[in-house]
TORKOL-4160 file (C-alpha; in steps of 0.2 Angstrom, whole numbers, padded with zeros to 4 digits, m for minus):
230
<pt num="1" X="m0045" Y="m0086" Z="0114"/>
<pt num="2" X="m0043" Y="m0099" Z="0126"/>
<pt num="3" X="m0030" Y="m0099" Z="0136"/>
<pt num="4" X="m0018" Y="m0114" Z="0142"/>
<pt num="5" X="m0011" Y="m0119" Z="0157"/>
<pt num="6" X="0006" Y="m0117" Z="0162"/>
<pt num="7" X="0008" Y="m0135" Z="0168"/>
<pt num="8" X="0004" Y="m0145" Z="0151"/>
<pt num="9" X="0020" Y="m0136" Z="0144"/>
<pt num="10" X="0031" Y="m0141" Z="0157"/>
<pt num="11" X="0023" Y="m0161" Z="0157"/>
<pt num="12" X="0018" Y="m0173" Z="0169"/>
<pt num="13" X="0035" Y="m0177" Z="0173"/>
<pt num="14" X="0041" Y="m0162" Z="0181"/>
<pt num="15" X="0034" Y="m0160" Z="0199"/>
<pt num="16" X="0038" Y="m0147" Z="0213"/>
<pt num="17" X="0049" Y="m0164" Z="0221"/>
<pt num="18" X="0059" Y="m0169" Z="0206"/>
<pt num="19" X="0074" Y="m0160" Z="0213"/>
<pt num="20" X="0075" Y="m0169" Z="0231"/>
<pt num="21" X="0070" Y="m0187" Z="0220"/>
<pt num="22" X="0084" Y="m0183" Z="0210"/>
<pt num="23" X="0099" Y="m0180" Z="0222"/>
<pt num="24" X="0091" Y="m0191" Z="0234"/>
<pt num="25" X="0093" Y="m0205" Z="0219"/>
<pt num="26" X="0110" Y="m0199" Z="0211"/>
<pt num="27" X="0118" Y="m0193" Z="0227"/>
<pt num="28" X="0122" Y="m0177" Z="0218"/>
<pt num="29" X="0121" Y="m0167" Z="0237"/>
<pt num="30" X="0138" Y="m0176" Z="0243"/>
<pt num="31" X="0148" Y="m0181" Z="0225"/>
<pt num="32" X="0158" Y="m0164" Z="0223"/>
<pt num="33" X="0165" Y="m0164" Z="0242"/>
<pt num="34" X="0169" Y="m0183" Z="0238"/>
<pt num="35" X="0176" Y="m0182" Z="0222"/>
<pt num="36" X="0188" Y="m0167" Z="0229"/>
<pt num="37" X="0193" Y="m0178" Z="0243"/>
<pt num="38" X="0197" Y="m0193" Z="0230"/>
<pt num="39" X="0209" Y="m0178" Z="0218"/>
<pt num="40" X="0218" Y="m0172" Z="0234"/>
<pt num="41" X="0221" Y="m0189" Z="0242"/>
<pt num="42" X="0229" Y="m0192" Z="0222"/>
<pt num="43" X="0237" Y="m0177" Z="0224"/>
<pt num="44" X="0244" Y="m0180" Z="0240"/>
<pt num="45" X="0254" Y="m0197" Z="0237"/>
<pt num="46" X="0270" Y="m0198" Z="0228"/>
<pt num="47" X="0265" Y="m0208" Z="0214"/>
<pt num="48" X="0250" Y="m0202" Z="0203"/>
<pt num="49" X="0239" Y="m0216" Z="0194"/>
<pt num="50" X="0234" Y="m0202" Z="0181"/>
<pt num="51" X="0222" Y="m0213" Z="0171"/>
<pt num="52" X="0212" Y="m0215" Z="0190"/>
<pt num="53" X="0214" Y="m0198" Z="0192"/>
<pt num="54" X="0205" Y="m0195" Z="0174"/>
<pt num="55" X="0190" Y="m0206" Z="0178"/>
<pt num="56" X="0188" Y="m0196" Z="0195"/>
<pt num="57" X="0187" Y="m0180" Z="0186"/>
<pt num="58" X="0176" Y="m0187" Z="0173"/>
<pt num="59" X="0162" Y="m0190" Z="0184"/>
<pt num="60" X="0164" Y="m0175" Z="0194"/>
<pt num="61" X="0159" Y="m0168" Z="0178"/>
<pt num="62" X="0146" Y="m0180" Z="0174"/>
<pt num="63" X="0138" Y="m0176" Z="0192"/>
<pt num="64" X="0140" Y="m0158" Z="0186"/>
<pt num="65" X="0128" Y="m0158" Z="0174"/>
<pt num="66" X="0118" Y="m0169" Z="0183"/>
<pt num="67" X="0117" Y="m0158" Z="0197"/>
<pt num="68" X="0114" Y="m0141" Z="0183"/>
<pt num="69" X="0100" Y="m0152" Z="0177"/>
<pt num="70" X="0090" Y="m0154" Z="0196"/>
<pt num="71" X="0095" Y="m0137" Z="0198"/>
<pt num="72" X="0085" Y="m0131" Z="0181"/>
<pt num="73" X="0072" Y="m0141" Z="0184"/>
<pt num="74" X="0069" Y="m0135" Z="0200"/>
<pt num="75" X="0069" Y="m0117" Z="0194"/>
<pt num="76" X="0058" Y="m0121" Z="0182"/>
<pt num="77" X="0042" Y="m0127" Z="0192"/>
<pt num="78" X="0047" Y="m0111" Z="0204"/>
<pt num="79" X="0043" Y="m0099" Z="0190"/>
<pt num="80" X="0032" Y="m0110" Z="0183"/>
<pt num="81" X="0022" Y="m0108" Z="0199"/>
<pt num="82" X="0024" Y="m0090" Z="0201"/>
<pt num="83" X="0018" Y="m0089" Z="0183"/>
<pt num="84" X="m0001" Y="m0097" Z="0187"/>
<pt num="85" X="0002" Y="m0082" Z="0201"/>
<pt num="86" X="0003" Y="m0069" Z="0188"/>
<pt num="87" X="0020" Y="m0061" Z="0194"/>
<pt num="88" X="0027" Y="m0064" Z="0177"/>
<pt num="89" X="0044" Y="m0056" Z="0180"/>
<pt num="90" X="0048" Y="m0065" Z="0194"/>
<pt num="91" X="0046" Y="m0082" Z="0184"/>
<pt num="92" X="0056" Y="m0076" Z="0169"/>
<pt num="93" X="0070" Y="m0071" Z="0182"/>
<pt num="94" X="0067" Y="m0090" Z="0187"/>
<pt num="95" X="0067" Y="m0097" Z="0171"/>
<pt num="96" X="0081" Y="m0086" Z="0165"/>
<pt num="97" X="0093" Y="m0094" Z="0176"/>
<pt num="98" X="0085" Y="m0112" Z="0173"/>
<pt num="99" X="0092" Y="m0107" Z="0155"/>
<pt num="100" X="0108" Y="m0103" Z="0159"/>
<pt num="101" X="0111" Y="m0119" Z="0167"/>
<pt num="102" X="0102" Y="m0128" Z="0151"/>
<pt num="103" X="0101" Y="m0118" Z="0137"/>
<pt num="104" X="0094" Y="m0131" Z="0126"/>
<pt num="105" X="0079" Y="m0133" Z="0134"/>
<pt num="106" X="0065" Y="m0128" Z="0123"/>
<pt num="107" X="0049" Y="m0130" Z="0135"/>
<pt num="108" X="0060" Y="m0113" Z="0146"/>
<pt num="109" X="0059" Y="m0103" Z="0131"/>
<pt num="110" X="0040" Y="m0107" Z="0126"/>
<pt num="111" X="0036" Y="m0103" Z="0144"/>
<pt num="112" X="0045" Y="m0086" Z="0144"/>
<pt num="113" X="0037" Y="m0081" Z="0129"/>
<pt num="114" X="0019" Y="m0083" Z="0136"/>
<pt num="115" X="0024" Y="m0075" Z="0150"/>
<pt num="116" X="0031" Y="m0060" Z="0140"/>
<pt num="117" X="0014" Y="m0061" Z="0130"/>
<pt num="118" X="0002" Y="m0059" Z="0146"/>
<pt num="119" X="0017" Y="m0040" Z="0149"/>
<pt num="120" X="0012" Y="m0035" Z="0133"/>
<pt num="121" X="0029" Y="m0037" Z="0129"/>
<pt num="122" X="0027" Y="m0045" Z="0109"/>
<pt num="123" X="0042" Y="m0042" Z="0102"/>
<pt num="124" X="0054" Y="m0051" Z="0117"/>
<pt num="125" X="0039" Y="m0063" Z="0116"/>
<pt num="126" X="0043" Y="m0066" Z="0096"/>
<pt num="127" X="0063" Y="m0068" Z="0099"/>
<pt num="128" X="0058" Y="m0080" Z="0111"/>
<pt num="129" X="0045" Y="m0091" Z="0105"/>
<pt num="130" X="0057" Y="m0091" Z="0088"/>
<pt num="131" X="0071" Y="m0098" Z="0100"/>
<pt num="132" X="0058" Y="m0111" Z="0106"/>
<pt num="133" X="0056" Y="m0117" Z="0088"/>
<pt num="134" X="0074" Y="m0118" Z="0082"/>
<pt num="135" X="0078" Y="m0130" Z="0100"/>
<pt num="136" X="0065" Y="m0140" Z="0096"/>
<pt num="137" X="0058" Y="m0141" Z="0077"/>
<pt num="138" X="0044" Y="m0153" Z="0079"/>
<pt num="139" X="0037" Y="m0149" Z="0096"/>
<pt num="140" X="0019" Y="m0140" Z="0089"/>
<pt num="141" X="0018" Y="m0131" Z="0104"/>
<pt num="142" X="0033" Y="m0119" Z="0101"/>
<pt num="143" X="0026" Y="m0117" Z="0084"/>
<pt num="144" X="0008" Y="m0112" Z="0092"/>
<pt num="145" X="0018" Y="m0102" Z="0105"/>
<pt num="146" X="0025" Y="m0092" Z="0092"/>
<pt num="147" X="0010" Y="m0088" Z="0079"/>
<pt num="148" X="0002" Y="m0082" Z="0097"/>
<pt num="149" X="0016" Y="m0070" Z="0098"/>
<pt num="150" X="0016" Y="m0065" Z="0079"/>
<pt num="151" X="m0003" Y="m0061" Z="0080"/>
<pt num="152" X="0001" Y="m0049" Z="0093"/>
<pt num="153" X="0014" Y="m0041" Z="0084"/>
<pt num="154" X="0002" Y="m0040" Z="0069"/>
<pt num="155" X="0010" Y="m0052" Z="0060"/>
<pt num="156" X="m0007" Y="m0062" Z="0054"/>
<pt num="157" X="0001" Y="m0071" Z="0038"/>
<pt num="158" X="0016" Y="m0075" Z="0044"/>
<pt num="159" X="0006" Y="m0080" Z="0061"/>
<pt num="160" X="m0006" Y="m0090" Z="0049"/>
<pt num="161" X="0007" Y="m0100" Z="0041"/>
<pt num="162" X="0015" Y="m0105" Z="0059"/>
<pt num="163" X="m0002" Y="m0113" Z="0065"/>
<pt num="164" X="m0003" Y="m0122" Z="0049"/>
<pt num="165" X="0016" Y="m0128" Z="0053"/>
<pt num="166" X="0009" Y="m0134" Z="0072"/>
<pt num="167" X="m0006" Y="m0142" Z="0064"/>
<pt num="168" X="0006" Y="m0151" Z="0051"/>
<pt num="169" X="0015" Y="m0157" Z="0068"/>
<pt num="170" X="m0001" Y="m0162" Z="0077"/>
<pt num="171" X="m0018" Y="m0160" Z="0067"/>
<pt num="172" X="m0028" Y="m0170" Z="0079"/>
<pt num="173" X="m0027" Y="m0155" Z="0090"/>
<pt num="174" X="m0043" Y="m0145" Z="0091"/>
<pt num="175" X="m0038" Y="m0130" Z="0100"/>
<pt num="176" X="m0027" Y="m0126" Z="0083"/>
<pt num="177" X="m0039" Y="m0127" Z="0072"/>
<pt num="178" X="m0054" Y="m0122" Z="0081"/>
<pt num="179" X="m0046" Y="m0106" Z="0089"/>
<pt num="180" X="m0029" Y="m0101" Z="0085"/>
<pt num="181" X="m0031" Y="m0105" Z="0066"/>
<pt num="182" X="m0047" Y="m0098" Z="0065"/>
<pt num="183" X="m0041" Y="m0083" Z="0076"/>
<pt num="184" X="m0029" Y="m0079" Z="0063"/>
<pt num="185" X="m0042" Y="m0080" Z="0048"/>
<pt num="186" X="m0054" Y="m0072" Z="0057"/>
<pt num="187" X="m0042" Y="m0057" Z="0058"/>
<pt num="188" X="m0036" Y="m0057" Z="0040"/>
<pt num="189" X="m0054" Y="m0057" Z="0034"/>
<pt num="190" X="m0059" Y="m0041" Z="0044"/>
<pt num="191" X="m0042" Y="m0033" Z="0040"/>
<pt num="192" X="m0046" Y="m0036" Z="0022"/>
<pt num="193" X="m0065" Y="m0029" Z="0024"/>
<pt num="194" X="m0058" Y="m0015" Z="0031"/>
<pt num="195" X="m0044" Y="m0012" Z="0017"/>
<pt num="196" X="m0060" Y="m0013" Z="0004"/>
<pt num="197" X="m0068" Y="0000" Z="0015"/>
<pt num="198" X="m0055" Y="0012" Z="0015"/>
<pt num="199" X="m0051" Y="0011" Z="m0005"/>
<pt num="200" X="m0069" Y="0013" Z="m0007"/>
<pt num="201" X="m0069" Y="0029" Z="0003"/>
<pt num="202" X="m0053" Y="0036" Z="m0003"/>
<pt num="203" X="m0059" Y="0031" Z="m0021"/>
<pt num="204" X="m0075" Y="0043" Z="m0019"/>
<pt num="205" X="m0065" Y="0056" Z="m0009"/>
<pt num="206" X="m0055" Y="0055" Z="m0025"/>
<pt num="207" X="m0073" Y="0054" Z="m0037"/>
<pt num="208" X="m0077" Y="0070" Z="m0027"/>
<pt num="209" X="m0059" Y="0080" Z="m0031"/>
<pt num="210" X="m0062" Y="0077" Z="m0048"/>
<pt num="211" X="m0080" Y="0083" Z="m0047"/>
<pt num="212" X="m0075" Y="0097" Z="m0039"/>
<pt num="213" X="m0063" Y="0102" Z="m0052"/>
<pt num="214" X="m0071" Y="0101" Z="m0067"/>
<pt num="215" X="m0085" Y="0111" Z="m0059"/>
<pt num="216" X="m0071" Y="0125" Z="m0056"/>
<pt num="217" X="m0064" Y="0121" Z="m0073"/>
<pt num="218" X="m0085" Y="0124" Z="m0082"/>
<pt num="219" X="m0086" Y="0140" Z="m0069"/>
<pt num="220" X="m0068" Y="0148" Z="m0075"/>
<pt num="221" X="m0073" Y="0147" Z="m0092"/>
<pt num="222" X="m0090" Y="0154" Z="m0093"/>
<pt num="223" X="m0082" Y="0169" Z="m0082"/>
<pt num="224" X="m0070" Y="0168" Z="m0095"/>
<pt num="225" X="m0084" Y="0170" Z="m0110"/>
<pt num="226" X="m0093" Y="0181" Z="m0101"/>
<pt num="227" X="m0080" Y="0194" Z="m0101"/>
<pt num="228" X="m0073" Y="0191" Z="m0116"/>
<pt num="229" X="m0092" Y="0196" Z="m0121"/>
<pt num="230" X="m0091" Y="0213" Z="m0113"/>
């Protein structure tokens, strides 16, 4: 199977300078100190205007999650870099905290779980991939993600009906077709070959038992006559 790149997953859009461009846009580095200068200077006089003093707090939230977003995304490119360096377990530790500042960013999850696949490790791989999917329904890369995963846990019908879920979401896509799909079938054919080949060698094993026995049953009774004859 061929494998995919790290970078398409992410998209164009996130570059290793998207967290400088966006503080340097928002002004994320300097808004928290400002913001608690603006509170305390509130604080400070005798009468509060407390519907101010609610718009300052708003957007020192606001910036907040701004800020949470630059810092995620940075995250993400760092271990989406040490990911195309193969030190898998320092990119989930990346992408980790990239999820704990957003949670409901599907592209993380995705990621991990390919990174879990390449450590063998299928069933974290599965939780995660399945994580991607619930995040983000109709994104058919989660879905390919995920029947990646289940193959690897041995999992080929439920794996086959998840590609066919990702070709729903996108069937101009060859590499589902041509190589994941057909990956899957491929699979279930020999697994069936094989089941075909073991009832047909346990059903002569079983042809032989019986042989066996009724050629103790015919020697038992001809002892049997024979001393009866005596």
């Amino acid at each position: 199977m061929t494998s995919f790149g790290w970078k398409r997953k992410i998209g164009a859009s996130v570059q290793k300078t998207a967290s400088s461009k966006f503080k340097t846009s928002t002004g994320v580095a300097d808004s928290n100190d400002g913001d608690d200068d603006e509170v305390n200077e509130f604080l400070g006089m005798g009468e509060i205007d407390w519907l101010e003093l609610s718009r300052v707090k708003k957007k020192s939230k606001v910036l907040q999650l701004e800020d949470n977003l630059a810092k995620s995304t940075r995250l993400k490119q760092e271990g989406t870099t040490l990911a195309e360096a193969e030190r898998y377990w320092e990119a989930i530790k990346r992408w980790d905290e990239a999820i704990d500042l957003t949670p409901d960013d599907a592209t993380i999850f995705e990621m991990k779980a390919q990174a879990l696949m390449e450590l063998c490790e299928v069933f974290p791989a599965v939780q995660t991939a399945e994580k991607a999917v619930s995040l983000d329904p109709r994104w058919w890369i989660a879905h390919q993600t995920l029947g990646r995963a289940l193959l690897g846990l041995g999992e080929i019908q439920l794996a086959i009906r998840t590609f066919s879920k990702a070709i729903h979401l996108n069937p101009t896509e060859e590499e589902l077709w041509l190589e994941d799909l057909k990956w899957a079938m491929d699979l279930k054919k020999q697994n069936e070959e094989k089941q075909i080949e073991i009832d047909s060698i346990n059903s002569d094993s079983e042809k032989e038992n019986i042989a066996e026995k009724e050629n103790d049953s015919v020697h038992l009774t001809k002892q049997t006559t024979s001393i009866r004859a005596r």
